[in-house]
C-alpha positions in Angstrom: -4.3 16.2 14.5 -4.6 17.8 11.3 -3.6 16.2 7.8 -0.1 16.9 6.5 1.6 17.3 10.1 3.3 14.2 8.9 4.5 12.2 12.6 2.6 10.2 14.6 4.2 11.2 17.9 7.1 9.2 19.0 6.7 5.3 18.6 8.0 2.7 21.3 10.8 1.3 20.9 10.6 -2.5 19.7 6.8 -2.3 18.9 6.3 -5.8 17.3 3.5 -7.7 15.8 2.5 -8.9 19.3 1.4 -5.2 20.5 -1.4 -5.2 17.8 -4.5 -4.4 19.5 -7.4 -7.3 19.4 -8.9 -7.0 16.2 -11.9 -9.3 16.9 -15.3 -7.6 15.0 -13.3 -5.7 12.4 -12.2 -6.4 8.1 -9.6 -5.8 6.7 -8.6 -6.0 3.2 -4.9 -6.6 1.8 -4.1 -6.2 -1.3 -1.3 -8.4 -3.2 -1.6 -10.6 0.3 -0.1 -13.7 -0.9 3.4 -13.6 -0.2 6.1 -11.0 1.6 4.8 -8.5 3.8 1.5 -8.6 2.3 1.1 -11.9 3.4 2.1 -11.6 6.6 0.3 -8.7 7.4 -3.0 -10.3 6.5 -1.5 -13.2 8.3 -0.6 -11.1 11.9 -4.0 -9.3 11.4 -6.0 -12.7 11.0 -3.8 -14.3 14.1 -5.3 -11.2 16.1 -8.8 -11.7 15.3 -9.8 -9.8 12.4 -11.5 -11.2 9.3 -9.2 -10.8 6.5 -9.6 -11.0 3.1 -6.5 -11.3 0.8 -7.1 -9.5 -2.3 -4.5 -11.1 -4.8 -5.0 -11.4 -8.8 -3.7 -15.1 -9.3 -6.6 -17.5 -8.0 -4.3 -20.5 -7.5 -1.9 -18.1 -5.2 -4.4 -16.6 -3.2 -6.3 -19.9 -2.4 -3.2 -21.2 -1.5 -2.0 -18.3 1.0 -5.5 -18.8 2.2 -4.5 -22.6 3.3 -1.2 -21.9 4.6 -2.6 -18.6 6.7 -5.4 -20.9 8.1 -2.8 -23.8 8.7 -0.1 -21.4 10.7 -3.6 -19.6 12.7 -5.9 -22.2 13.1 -9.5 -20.8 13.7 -8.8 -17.7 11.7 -11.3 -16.0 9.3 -9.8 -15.1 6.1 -10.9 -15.5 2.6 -9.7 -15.2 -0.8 -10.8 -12.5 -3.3 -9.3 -12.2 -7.0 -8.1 -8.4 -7.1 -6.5 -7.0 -10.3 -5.0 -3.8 -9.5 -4.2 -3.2 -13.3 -7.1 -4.0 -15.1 -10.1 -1.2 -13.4 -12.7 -3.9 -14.7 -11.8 -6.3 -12.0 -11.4 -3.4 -9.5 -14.7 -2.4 -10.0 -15.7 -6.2 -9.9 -13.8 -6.4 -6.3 -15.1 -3.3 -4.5 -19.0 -4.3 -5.7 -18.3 -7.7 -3.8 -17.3 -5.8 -0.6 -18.8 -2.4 -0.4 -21.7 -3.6 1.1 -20.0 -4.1 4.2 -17.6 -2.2 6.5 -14.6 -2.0 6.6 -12.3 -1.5 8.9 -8.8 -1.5 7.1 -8.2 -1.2 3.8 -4.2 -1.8 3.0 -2.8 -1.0 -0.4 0.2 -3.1 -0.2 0.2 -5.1 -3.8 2.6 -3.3 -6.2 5.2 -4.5 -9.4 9.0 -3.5 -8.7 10.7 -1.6 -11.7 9.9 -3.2 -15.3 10.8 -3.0 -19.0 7.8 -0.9 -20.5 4.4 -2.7 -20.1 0.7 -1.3 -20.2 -2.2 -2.2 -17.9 -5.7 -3.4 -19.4 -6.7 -0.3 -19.6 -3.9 1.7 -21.4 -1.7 3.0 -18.5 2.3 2.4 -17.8 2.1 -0.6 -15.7 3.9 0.3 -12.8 1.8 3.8 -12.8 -1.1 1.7 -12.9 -0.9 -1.2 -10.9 0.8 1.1 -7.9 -0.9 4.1 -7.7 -4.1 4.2 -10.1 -5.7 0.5 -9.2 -5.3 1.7 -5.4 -6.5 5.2 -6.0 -9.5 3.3 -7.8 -9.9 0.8 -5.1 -9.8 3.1 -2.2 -12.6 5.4 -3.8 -15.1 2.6 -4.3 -14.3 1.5 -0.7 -14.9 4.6 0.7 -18.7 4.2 1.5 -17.5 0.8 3.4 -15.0 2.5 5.1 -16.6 5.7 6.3 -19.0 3.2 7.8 -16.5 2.5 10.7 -15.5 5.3 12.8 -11.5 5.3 13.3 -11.1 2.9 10.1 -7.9 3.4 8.4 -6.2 3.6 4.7 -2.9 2.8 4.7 -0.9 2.3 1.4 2.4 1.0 1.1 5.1 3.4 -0.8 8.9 3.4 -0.5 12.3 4.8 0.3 12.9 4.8 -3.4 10.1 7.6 -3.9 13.3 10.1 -3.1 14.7 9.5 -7.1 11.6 10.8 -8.4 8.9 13.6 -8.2 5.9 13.2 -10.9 5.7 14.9 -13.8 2.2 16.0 -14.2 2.8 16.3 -18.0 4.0 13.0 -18.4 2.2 10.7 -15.7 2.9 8.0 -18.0 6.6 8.0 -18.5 5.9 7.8 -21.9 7.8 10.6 -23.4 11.5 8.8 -22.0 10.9 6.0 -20.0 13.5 4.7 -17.6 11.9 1.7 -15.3 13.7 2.9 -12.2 12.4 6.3 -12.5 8.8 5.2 -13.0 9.2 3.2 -9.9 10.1 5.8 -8.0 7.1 8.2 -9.4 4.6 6.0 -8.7 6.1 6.1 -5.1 5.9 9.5 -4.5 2.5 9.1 -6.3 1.5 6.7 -3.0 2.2 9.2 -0.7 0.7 12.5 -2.5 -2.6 10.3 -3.0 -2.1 9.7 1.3 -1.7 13.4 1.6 -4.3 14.6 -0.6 -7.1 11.8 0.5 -5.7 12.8 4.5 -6.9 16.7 3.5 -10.2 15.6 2.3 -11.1 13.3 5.3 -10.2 16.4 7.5 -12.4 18.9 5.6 -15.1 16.4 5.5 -14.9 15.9 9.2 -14.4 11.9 8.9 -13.1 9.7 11.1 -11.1 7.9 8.5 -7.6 8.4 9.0 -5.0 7.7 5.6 -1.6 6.6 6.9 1.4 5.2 4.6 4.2 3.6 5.2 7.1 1.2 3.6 9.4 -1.8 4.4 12.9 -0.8 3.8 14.7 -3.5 2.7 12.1 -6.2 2.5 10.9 -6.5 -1.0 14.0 -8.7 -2.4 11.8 -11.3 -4.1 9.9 -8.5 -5.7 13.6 -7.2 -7.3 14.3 -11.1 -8.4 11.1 -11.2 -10.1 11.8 -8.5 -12.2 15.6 -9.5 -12.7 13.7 -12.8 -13.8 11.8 -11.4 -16.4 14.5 -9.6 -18.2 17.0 -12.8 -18.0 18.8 -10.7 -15.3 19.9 -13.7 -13.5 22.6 -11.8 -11.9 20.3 -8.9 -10.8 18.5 -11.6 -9.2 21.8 -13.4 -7.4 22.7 -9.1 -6.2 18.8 -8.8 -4.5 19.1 -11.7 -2.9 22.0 -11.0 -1.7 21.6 -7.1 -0.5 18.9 -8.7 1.7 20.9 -11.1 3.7 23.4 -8.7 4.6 21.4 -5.2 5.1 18.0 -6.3 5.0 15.2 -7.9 6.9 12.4 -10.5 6.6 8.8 -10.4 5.5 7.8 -10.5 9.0 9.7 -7.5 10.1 9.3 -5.3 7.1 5.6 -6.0 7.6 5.4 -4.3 10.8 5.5 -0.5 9.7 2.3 -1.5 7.7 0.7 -3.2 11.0 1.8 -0.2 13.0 0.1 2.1 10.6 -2.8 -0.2 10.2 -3.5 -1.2 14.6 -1.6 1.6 16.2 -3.7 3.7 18.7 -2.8 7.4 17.7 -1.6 7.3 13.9 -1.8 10.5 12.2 -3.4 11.5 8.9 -0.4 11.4 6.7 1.6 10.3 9.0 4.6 7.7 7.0 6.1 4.6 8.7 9.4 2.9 7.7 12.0 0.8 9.8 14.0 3.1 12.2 17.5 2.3 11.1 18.4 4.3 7.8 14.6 3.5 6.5 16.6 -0.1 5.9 15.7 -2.3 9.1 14.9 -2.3 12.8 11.3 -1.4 14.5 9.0 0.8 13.2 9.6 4.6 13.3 8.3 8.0 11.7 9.8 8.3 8.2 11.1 11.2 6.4 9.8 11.7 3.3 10.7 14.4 0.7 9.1 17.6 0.6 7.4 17.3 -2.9 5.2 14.6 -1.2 3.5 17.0 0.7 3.2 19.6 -1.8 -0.7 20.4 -2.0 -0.8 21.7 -6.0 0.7 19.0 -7.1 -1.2 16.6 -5.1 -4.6 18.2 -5.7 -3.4 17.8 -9.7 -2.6 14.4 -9.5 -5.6 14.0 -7.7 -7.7 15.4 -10.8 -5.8 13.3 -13.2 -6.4 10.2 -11.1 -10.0 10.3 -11.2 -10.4 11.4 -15.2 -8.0 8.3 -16.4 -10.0 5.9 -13.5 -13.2 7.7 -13.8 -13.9 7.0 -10.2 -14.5 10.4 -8.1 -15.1 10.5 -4.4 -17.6 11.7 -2.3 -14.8 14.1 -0.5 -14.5 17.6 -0.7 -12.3 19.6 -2.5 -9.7 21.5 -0.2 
């Protein structure tokens, strides 16, 4: 199916983490894998036989998601490797370390939720940076590992709140009015144009790799409380906690769109995967998504833009 016919065809009803195919004899890298759906999709992956590594920036966090994946799936194969998604030194560090061998999935799931005005290691917005320009920069150096495997997927992880705003082009940054919420919601829609735009040039280069997103709905609460935390929000925190218990859902079910997107047999290129009911909760479903994600001018700019500020270009042609 060609890129940018969005659906995968019409998913089952109930699909849960025990339909994942066996994954014995394949990788798969997660990024920001060591807690919330991050962790438990490493986790589901591991429990089905793939060797997972869980690609987290804090070394005392990821060895210990490493111990507590290894003590809930006993005989798994999973590994810890230190992954800053906003500094492009320790992305380049990462990829070197893994390159050399396929891979089969690569999962952009690590991202910050909106937060006062903060800059990466190298200069950029942080929440531009960490959620769309440290994956954009992963995936590229990955590519030779994943073009190794025929049928190996990219799957990054956007959101519902990509609807309350398009990029500007002119101001990728945010930095001529910044408003954390509507930075959040750029770098969203960012996630999926880089999945449409990456899904094109797979296609023209006749690879087997497909590029899939997908989001959680109403999963990421701890996420919201850490960034209430950080600006002495306490009751931002207390009103995320408690918009999860009444309309939301656990880790382990806002982890399955990603898993879907990620095992599937038959996934689209640009295809997008959210929980069925009102992109909130419930199984995993095809996901509308605005119209500006799909937009192929403003994709193949942001493209452009991603590799000058990253200065890492892939071997894809242009379409």
């Amino acid at each position: 199916m060609a890129a940018g016919t969005g659906a995968s065809g019409a998913r089952p009803r109930g699909w849960s983490a025990a339909r994942i195919p066996a994954q014995e004899g394949r990788t798969a890298v997660v990024t920001g894998a060591d807690s919330g759906i991050g962790y438990v999709t490493a986790r589901e992956l591991a429990r089905h036989g793939a060797h997972v590594v869980l690609a987290c920036r804090s070394e005392g966090r990821g060895a210990d998601a490493v111990a507590r994946l290894l003590s809930q799936v006993p005989g798994a194969h999973a590994e810890f490797s230190r992954l800053d998604l906003g500094d492009l030194a320790s992305v380049r560090e990462f990829a070197a370390r893994h390159v050399r061998r396929p891979v089969d999935v690569l999962l952009n799931n690590a991202g910050v939720m909106p937060l006062p005005y903060a800059r990466t290691a190298d200069g950029f917005e942080r929440q531009f940076g960490v959620n769309h320009l440290g994956h954009f920069a992963l995936t590229g150096l990955l590519l030779p590992a994943l073009l190794r495997v025929p049928g190996s997927r990219v799957v990054t992880v956007s959101s519902g709140l990509h609807v309350l705003g398009n990029i500007d082009p002119r101001d990728l940054d945010s930095a001529r009015h910044y408003r954390r919420r509507r930075a959040h919601a750029r770098s969203k829609t960012a996630n999926l144009l880089f999945t449409h735009e990456l899904a094109r040039r797979l296609d023209a280069a006749g690879a087997g790799t497909v590029a899939a997103a997908a989001h959680p709905g109403l999963a990421c609460a701890h996420l919201r409380a850490a960034g209430a935390r950080r600006e002495g929000r306490t009751a931002g925190e207390r009103l995320a906690a408690l918009a999860t218990r009444l309309v939301g859902q656990r880790p382990e079910a806002g982890a399955l769109p990603s898993l879907y997107a990620a095992t599937a047999p038959g996934v689209a290129q640009d295809s997008f995967t959210g929980p069925r009911f009102l992109w909130w909760r419930g199984a995993p479903a095809p996901s509308w998504r605005a119209p500006w994600t799909r937009d192929d001018e403003t994709a193949r700019r942001l493209w452009a833009a991603s590799e000058e500020l990253t200065g890492v270009r892939y071997d894809l042609p242009e379409v």
